[in-house]
C-alpha positions in Angstrom: 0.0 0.0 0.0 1.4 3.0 -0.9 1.3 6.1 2.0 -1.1 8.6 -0.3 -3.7 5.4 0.0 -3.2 4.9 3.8 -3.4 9.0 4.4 -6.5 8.4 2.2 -7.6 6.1 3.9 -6.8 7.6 7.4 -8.8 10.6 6.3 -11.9 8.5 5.3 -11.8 7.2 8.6 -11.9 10.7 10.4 -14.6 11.3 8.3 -16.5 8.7 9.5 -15.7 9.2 13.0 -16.7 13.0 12.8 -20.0 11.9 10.4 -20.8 9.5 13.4 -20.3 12.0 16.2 -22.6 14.6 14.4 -25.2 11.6 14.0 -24.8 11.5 17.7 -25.6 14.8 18.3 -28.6 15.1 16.2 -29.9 12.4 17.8 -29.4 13.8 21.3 -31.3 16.9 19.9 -34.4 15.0 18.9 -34.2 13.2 22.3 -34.3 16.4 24.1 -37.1 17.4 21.9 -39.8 15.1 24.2 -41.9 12.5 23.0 -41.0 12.2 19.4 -42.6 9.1 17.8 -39.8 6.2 17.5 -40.8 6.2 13.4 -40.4 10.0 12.7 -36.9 9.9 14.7 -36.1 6.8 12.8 -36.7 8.6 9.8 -35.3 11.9 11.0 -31.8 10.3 11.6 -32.0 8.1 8.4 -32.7 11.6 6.3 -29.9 13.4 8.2 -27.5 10.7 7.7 -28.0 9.7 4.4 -27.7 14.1 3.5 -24.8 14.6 5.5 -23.1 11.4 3.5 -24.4 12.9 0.2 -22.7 15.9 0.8 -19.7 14.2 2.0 -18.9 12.1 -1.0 -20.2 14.8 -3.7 -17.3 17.1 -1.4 -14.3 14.4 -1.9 -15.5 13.8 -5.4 -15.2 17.4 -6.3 -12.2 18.3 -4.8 -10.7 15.3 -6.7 -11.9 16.5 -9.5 -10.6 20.3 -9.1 -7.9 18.6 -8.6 -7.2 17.7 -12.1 -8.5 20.7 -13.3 -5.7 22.9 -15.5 -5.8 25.9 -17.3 -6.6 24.5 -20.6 -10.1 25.0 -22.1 -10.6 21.5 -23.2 -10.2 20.8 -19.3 -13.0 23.1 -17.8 -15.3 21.5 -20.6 -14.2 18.2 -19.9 -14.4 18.5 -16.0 -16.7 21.5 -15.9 -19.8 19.6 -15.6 -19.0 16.8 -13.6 -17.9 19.6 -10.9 -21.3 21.3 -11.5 -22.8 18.4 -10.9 -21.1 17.5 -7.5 -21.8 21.4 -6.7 -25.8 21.0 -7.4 -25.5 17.4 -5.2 -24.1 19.0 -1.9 -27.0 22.1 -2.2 -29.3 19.5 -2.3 -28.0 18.2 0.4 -28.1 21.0 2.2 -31.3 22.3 1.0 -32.4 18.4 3.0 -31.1 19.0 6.1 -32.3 22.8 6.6 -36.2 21.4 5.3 -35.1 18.2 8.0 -34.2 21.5 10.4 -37.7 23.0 10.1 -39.6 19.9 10.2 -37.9 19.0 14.1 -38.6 23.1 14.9 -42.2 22.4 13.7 -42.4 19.4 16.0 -40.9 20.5 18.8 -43.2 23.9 18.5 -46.4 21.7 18.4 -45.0 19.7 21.3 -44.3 22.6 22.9 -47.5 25.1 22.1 -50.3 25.1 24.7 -54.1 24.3 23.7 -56.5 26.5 25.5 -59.3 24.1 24.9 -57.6 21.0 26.1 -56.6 22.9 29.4 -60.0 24.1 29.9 -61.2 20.1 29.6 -58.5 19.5 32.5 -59.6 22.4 34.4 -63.3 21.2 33.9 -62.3 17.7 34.7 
């Protein structure tokens, strides 16, 4: 194995270990949240992960690519697209994880929000 392939691979693996650790922390948010149902955390998590990890590979994939870019024109039209590509893939990432963002602030506002009419049935008893 050559050493570029195990620094490669040694930064893979901090990339995984910082992917999991944010996993970690997302979760602990929607713990905190209250009673989340078990199937919209599940999901939650699976929709988080599964952006952050887009975003991640599109990231290494075009910085690999801009990489090889050079000054020739023949090499912007060759590469050009595939980097536009990778740039379009990691905004839709993002553009997942801030609608993921405001569907946990919508259900933490709901859990959190106080019904006048369901207060007034405890009240009555």
């Amino acid at each position: 194995m050559k050493a570029s392939d195990a620094k490669k691979i040694e930064q893979l693996s901090s990339a995984d270990a910082e992917a999991a650790k944010k996993i970690g922390e997302f979760e602990q948010i929607l713990e905190s949240a209250g009673d989340l149902d078990d199937r919209k955390m599940f999901l939650w998590l699976e929709i988080y992960n599964n952006a952050k990890n887009d975003r991640t590979c599109a990231s290494a994939l075009f910085t690999q690519a801009y990489a090889q870019l050079g000054n020739t024109a023949s090499e912007h039209v060759t590469l050009g697209t595939t980097l536009v590509k990778y740039l379009e893939r990691m905004n839709k990432a993002n553009e997942q994880l801030l609608s993921l963002a405001n569907l946990v602030t919508k259900e933490i506002e709901r859990q959190n929000s106080v019904d006048a009419e369901e207060i007034f049935a405890q009240i009555e008893g």
